[in-house]
Structure formats: structure tokens, C-alpha cells
Gaussian input, Z-matrix of N, CA and C with variables (Angstrom, degrees):
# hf/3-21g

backbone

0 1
 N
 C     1     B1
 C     2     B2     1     A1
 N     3     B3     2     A2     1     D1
 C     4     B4     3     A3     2     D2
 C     5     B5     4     A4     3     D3
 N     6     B6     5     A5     4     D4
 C     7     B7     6     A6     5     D5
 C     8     B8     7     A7     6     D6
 N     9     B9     8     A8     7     D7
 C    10    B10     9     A9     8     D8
 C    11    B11    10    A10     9     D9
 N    12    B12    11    A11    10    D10
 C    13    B13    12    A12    11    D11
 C    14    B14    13    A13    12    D12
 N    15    B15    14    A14    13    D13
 C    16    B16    15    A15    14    D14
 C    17    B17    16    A16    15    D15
 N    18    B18    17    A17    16    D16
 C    19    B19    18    A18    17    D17
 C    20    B20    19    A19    18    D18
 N    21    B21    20    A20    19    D19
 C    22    B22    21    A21    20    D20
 C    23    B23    22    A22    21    D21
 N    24    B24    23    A23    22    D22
 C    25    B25    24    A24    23    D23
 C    26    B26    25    A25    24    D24
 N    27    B27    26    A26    25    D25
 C    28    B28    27    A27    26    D26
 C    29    B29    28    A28    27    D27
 N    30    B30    29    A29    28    D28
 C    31    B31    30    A30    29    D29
 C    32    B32    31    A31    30    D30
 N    33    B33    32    A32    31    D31
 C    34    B34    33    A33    32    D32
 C    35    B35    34    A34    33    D33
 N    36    B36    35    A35    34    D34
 C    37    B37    36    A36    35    D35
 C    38    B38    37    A37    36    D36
 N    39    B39    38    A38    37    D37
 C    40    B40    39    A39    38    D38
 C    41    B41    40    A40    39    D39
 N    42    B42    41    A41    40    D40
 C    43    B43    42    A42    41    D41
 C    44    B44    43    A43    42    D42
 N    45    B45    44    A44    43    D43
 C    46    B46    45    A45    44    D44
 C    47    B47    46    A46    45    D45
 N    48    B48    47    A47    46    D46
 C    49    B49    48    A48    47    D47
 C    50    B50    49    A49    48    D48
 N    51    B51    50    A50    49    D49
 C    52    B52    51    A51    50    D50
 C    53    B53    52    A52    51    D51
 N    54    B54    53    A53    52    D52
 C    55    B55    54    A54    53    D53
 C    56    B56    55    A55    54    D54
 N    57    B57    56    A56    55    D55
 C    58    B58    57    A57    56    D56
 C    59    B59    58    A58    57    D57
 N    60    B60    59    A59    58    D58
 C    61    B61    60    A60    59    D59
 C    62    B62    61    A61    60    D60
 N    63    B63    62    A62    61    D61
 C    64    B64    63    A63    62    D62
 C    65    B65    64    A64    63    D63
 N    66    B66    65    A65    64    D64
 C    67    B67    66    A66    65    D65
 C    68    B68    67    A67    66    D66
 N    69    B69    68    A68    67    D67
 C    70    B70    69    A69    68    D68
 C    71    B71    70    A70    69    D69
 N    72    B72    71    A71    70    D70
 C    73    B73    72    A72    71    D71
 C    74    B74    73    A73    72    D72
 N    75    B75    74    A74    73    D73
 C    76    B76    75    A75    74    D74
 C    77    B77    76    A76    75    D75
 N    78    B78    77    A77    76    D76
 C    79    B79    78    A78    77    D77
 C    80    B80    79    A79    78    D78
 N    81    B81    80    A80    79    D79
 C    82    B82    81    A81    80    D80
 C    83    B83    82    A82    81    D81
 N    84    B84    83    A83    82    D82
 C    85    B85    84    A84    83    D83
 C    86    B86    85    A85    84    D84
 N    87    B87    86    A86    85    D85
 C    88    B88    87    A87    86    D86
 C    89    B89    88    A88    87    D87
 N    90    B90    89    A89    88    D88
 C    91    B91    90    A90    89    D89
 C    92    B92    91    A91    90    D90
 N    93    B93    92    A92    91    D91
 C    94    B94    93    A93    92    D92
 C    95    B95    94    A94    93    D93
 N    96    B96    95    A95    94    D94
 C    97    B97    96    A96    95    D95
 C    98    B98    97    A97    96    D96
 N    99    B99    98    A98    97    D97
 C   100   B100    99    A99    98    D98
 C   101   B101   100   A100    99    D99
 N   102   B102   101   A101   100   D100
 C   103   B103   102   A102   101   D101
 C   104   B104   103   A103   102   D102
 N   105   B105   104   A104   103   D103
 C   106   B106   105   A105   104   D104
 C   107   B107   106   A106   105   D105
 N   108   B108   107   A107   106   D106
 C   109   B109   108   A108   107   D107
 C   110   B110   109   A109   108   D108
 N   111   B111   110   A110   109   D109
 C   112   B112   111   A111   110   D110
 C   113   B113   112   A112   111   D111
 N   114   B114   113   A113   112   D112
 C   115   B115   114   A114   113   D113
 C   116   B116   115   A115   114   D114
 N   117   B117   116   A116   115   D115
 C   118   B118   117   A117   116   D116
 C   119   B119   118   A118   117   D117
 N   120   B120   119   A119   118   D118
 C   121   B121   120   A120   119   D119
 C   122   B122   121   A121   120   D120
 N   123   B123   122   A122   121   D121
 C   124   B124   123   A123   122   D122
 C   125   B125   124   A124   123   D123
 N   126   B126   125   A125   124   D124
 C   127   B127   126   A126   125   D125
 C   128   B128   127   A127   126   D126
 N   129   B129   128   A128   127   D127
 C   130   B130   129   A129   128   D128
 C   131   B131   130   A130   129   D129
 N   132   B132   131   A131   130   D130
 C   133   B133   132   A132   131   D131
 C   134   B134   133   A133   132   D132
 N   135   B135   134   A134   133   D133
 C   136   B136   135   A135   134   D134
 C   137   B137   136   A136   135   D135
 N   138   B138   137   A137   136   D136
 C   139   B139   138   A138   137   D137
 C   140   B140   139   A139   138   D138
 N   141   B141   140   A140   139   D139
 C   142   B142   141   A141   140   D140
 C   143   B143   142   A142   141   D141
 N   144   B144   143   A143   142   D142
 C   145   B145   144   A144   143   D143
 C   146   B146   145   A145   144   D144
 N   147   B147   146   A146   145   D145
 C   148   B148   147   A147   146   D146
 C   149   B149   148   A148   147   D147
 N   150   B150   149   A149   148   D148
 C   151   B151   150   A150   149   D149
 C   152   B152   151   A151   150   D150
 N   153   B153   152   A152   151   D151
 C   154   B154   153   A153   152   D152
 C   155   B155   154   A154   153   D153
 N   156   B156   155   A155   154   D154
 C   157   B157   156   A156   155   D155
 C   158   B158   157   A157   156   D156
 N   159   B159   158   A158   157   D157
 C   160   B160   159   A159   158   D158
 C   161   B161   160   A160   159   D159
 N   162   B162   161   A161   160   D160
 C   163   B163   162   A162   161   D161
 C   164   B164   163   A163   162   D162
 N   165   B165   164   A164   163   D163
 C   166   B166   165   A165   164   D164
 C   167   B167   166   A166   165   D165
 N   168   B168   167   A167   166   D166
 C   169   B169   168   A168   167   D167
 C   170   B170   169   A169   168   D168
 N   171   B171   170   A170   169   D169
 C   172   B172   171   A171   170   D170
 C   173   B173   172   A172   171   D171
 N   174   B174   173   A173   172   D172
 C   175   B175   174   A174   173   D173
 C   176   B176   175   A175   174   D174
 N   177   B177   176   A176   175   D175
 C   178   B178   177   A177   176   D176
 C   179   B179   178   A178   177   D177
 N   180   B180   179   A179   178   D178
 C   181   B181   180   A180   179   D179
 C   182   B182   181   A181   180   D180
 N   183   B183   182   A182   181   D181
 C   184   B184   183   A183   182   D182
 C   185   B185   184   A184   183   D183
 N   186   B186   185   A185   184   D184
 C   187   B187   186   A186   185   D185
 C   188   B188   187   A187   186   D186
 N   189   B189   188   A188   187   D187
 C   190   B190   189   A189   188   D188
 C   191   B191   190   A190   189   D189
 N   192   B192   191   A191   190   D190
 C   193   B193   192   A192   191   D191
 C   194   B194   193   A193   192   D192
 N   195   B195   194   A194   193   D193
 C   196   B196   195   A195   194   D194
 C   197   B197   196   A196   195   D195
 N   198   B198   197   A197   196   D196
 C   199   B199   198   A198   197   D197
 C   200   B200   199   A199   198   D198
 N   201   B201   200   A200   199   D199
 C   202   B202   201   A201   200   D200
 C   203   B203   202   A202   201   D201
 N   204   B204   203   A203   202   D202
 C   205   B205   204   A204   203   D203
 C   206   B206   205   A205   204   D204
 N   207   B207   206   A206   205   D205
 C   208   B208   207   A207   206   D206
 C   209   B209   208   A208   207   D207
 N   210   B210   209   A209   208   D208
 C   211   B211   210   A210   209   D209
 C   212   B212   211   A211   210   D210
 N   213   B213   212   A212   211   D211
 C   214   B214   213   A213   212   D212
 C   215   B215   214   A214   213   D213
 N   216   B216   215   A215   214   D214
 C   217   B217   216   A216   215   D215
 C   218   B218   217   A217   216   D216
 N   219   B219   218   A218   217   D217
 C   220   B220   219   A219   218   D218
 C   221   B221   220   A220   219   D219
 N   222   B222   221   A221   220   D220
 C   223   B223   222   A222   221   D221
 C   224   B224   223   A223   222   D222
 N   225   B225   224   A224   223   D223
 C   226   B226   225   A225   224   D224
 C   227   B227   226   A226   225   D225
 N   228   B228   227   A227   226   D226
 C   229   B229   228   A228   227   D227
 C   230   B230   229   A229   228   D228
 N   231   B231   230   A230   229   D229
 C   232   B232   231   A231   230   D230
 C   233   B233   232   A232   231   D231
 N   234   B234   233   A233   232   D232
 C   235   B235   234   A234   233   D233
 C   236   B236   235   A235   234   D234
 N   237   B237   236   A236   235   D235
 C   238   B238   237   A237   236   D236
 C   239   B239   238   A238   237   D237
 N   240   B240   239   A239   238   D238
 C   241   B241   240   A240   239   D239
 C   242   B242   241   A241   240   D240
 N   243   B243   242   A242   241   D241
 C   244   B244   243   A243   242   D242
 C   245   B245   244   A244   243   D243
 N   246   B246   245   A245   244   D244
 C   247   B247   246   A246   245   D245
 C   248   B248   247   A247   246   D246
 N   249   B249   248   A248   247   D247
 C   250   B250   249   A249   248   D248
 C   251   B251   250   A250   249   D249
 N   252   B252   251   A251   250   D250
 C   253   B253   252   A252   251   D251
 C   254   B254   253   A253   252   D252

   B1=1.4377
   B2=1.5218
   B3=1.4553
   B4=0.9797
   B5=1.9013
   B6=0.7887
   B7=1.5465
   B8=1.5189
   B9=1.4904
   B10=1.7324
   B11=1.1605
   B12=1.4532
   B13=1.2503
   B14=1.2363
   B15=1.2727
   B16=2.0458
   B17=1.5692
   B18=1.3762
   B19=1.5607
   B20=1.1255
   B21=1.7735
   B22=1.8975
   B23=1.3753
   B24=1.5928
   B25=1.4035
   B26=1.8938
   B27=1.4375
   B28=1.5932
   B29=1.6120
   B30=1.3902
   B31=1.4086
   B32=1.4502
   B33=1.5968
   B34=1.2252
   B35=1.3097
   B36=1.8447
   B37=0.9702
   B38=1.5814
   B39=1.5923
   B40=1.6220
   B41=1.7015
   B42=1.6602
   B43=1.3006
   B44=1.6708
   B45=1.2950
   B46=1.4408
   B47=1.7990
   B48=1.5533
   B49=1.7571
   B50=1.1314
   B51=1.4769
   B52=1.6295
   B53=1.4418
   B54=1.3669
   B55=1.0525
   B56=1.7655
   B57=1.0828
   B58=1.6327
   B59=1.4080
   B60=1.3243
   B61=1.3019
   B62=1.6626
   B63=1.2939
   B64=1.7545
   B65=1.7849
   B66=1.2128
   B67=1.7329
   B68=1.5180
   B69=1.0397
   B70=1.4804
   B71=1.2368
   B72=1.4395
   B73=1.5670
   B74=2.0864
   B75=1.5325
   B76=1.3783
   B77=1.5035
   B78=1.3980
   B79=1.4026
   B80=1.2938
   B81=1.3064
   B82=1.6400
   B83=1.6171
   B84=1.9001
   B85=1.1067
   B86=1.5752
   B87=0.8878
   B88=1.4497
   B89=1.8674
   B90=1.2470
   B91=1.7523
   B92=1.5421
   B93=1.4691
   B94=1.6013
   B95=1.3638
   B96=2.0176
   B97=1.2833
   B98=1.4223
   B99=1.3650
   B100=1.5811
   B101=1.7746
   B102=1.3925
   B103=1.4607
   B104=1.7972
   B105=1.6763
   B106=1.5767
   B107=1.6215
   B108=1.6793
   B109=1.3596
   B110=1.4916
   B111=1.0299
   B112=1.1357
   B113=1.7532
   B114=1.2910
   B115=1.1497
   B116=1.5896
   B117=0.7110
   B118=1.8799
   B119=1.3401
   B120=1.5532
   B121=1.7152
   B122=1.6400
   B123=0.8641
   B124=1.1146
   B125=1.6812
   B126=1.7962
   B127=1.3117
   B128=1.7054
   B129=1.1747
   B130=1.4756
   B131=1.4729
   B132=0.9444
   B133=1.8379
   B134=1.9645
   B135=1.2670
   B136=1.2809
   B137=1.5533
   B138=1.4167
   B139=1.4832
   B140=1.6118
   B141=1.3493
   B142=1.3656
   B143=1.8833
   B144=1.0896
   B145=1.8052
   B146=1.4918
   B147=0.9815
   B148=1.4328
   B149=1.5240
   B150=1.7171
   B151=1.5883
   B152=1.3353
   B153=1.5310
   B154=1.1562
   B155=1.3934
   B156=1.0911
   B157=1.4573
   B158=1.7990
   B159=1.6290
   B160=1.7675
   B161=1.0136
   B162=1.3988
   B163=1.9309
   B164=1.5302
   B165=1.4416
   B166=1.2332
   B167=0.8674
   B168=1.6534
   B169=1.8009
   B170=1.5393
   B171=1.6853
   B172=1.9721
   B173=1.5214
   B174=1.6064
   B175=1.6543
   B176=1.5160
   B177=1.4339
   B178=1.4779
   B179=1.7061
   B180=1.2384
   B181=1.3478
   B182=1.7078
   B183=1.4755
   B184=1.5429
   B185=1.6242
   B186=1.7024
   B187=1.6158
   B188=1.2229
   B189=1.5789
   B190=1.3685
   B191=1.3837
   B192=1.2573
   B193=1.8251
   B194=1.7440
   B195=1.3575
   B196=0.9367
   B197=1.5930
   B198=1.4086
   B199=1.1209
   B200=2.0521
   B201=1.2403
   B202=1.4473
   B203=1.4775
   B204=1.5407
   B205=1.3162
   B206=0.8810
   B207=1.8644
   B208=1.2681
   B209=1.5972
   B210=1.6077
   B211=1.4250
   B212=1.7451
   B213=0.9418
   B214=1.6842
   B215=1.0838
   B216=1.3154
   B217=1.6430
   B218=1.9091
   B219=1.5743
   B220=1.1852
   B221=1.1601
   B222=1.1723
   B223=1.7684
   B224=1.2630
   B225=1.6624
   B226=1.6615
   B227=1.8599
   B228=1.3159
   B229=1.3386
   B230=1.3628
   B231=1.6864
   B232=1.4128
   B233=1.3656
   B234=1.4167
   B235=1.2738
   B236=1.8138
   B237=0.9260
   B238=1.8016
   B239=1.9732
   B240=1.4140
   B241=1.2060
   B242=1.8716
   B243=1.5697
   B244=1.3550
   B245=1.6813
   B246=0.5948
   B247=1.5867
   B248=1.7442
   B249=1.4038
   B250=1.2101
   B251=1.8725
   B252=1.3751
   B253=1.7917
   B254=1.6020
   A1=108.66
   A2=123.00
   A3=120.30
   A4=137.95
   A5=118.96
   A6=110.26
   A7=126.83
   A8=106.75
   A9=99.92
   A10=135.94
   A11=125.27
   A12=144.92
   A13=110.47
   A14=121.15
   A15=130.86
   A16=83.22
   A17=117.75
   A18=143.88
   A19=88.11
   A20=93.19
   A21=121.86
   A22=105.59
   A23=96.90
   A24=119.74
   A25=106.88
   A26=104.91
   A27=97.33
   A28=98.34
   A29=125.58
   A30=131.15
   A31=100.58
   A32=132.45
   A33=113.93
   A34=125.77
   A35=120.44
   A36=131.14
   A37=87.52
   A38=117.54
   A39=114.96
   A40=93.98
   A41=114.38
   A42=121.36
   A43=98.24
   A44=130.46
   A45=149.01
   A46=104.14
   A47=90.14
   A48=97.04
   A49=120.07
   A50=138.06
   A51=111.02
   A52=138.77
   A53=135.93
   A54=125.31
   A55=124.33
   A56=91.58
   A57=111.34
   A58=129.38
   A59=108.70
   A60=124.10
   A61=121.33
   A62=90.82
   A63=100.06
   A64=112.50
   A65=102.92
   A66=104.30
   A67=105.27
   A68=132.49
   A69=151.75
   A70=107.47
   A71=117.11
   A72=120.10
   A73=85.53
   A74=91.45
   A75=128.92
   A76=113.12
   A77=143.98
   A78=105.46
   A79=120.23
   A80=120.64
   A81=123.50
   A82=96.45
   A83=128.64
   A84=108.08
   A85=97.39
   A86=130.24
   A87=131.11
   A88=106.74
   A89=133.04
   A90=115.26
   A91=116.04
   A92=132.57
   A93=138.24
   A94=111.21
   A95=94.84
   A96=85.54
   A97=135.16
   A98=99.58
   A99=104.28
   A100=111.80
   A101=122.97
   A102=112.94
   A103=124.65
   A104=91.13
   A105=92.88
   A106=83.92
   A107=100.62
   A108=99.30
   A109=121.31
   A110=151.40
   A111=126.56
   A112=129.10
   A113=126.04
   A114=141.50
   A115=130.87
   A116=141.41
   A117=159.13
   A118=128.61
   A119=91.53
   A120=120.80
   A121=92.66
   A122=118.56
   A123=104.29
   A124=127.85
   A125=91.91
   A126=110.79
   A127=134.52
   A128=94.62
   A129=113.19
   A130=112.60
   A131=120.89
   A132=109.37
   A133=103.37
   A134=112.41
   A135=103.97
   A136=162.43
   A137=98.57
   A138=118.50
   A139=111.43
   A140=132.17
   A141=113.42
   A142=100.88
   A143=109.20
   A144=118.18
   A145=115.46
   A146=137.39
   A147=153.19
   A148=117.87
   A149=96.90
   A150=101.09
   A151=112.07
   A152=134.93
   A153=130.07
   A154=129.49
   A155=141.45
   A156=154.19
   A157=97.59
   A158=97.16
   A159=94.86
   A160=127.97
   A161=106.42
   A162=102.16
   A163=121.37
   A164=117.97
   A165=135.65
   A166=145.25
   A167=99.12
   A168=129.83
   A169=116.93
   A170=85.49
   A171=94.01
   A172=80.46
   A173=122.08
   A174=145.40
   A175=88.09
   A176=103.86
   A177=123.39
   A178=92.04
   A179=103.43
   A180=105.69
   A181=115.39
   A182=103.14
   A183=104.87
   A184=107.76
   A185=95.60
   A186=107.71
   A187=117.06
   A188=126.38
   A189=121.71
   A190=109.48
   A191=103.47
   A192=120.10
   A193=94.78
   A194=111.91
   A195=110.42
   A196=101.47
   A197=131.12
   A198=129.84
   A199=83.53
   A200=115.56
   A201=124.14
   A202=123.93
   A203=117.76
   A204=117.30
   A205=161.61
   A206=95.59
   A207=128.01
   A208=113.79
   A209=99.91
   A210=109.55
   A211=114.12
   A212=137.37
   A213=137.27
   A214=121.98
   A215=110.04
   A216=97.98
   A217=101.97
   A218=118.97
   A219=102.54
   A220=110.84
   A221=134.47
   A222=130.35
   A223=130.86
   A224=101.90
   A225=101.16
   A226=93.67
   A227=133.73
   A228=118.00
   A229=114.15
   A230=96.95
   A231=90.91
   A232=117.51
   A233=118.91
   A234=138.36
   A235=100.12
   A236=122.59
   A237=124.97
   A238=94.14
   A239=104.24
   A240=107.31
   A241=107.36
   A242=92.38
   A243=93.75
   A244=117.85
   A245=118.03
   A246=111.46
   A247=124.19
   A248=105.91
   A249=97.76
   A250=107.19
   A251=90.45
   A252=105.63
   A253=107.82
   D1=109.23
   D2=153.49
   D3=-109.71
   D4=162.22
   D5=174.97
   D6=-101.08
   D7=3.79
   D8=160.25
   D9=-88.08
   D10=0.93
   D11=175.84
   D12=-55.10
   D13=152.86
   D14=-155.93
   D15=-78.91
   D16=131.71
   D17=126.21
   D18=-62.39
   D19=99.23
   D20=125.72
   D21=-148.24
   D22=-171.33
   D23=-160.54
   D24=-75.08
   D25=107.66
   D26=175.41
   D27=116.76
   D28=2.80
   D29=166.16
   D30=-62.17
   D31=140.17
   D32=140.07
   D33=-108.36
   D34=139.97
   D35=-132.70
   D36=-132.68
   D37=128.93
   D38=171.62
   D39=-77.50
   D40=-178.88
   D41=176.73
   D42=-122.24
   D43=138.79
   D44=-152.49
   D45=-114.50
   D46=-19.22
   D47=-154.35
   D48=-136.00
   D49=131.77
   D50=-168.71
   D51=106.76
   D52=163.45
   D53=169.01
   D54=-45.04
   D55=-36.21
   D56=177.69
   D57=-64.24
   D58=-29.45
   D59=-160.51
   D60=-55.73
   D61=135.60
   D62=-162.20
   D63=90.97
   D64=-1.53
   D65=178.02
   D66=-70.92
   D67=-140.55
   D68=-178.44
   D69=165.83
   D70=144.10
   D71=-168.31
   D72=-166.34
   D73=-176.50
   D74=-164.84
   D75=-91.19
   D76=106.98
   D77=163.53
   D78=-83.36
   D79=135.14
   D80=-158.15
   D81=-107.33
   D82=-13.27
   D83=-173.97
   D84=-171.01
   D85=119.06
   D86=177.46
   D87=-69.81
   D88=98.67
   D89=170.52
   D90=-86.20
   D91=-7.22
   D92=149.88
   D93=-162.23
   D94=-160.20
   D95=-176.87
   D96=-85.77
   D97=21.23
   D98=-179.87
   D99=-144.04
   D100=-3.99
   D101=129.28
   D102=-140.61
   D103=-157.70
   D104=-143.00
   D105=-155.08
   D106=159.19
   D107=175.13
   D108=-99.61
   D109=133.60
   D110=165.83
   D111=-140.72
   D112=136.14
   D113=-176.02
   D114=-82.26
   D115=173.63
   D116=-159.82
   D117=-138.01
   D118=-69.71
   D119=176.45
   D120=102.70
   D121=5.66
   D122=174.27
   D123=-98.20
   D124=-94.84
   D125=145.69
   D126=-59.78
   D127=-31.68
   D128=-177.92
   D129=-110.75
   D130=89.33
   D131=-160.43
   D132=-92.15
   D133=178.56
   D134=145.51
   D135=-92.51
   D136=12.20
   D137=142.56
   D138=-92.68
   D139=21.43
   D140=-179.24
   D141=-152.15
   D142=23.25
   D143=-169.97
   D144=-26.94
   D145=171.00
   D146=149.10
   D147=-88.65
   D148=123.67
   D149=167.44
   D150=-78.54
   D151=122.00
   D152=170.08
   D153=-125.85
   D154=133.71
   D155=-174.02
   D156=-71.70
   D157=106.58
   D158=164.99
   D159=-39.68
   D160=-49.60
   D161=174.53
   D162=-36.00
   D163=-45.69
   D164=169.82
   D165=-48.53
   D166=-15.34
   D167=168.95
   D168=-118.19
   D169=161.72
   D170=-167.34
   D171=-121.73
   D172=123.25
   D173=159.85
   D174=-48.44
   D175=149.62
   D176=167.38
   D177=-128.97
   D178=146.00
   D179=179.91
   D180=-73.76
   D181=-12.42
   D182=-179.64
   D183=-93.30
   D184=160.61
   D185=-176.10
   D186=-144.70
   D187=127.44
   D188=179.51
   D189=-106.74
   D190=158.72
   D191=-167.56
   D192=-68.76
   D193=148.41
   D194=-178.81
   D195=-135.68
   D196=26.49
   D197=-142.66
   D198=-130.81
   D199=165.59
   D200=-178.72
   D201=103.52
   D202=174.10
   D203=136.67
   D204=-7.01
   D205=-79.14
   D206=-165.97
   D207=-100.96
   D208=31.00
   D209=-169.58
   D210=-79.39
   D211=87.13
   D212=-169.66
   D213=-129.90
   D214=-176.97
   D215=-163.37
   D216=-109.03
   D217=14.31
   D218=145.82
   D219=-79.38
   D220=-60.74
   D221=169.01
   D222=-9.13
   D223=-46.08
   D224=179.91
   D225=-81.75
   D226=-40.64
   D227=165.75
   D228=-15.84
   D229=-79.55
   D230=-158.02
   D231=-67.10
   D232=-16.34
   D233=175.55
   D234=-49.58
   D235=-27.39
   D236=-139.21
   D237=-128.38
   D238=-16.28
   D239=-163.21
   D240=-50.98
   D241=-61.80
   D242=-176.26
   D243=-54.38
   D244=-33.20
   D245=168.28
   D246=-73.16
   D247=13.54
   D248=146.57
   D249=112.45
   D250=-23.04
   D251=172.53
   D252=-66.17

């Protein structure tokens, strides 16, 4: 896990800070330079995202497509599974 990896959309990012912390989720939308939205599928779905402060997150070097259809929030589940969500 590092934290210099490019902020964009479809990074997954653990949470450092917060109720959340130690979760892992999706970023579904960057809104500046210091937060971002990000999702679960769970708790955090994608009609219902989290505002989060980058600082607050640890970059994972991996990234899932966030682009399609068939984009939902079982998807990001299983998407998220292996890491422990």
C-alpha cells in the first residue's frame, strides 16, 4: 500500500480515519483537491457515496473499471471482496 499512486476515478483507496477506518472502498468521483467520493456497495452505495478527505485515504495501486452498464454496487462488492470487505 502506497499513497503516491494517481488520484482517479476507480483507484481503490483504504480509509486511515473515521468511522470507516480500515474499510476499503472505490473512488467513484474526485469533487477537488482535497476530497473525493467514494463507495463500498454496501454501506456506502452508489446512489449514496461518501465525502472523503484524501488525506484520509491510503492509494492501492489497483483499479477497477468503473465505466458501463453493468456498473453496481454488487460489482463493486465483489470487486472489493478480496481485500477483505
Amino acid at each position: 500500500m502506497d499513497s503516491t499512486f494517481l488520484l482517479e476515478r476507480g483507484r481503490l483507496a483504504r480509509a486511515l480515519a473515521g468511522r470507516d477506518k480500515g474499510e476499503v472502498f472505490v473512488i467513484t468521483e474526485i469533487l477537488s483537491k482535497d476530497y473525493v467520493l467514494i463507495a463500498d456497495g454496501k454501506r456506502r452505495s452508489l446512489r449514496n457515496p461518501k465525502k472523503k478527505k484524501i488525506k484520509h485515504l491510503s492509494l492501492y495501486k489497483d483499479k477497477i473499471i468503473l465505466d458501463g452498464d453493468n456498473l453496481t454496487d454488487s460489482y463493486i462488492r465483489k470487486m472489493l471482496k478480496p481485500y477483505g470487505n
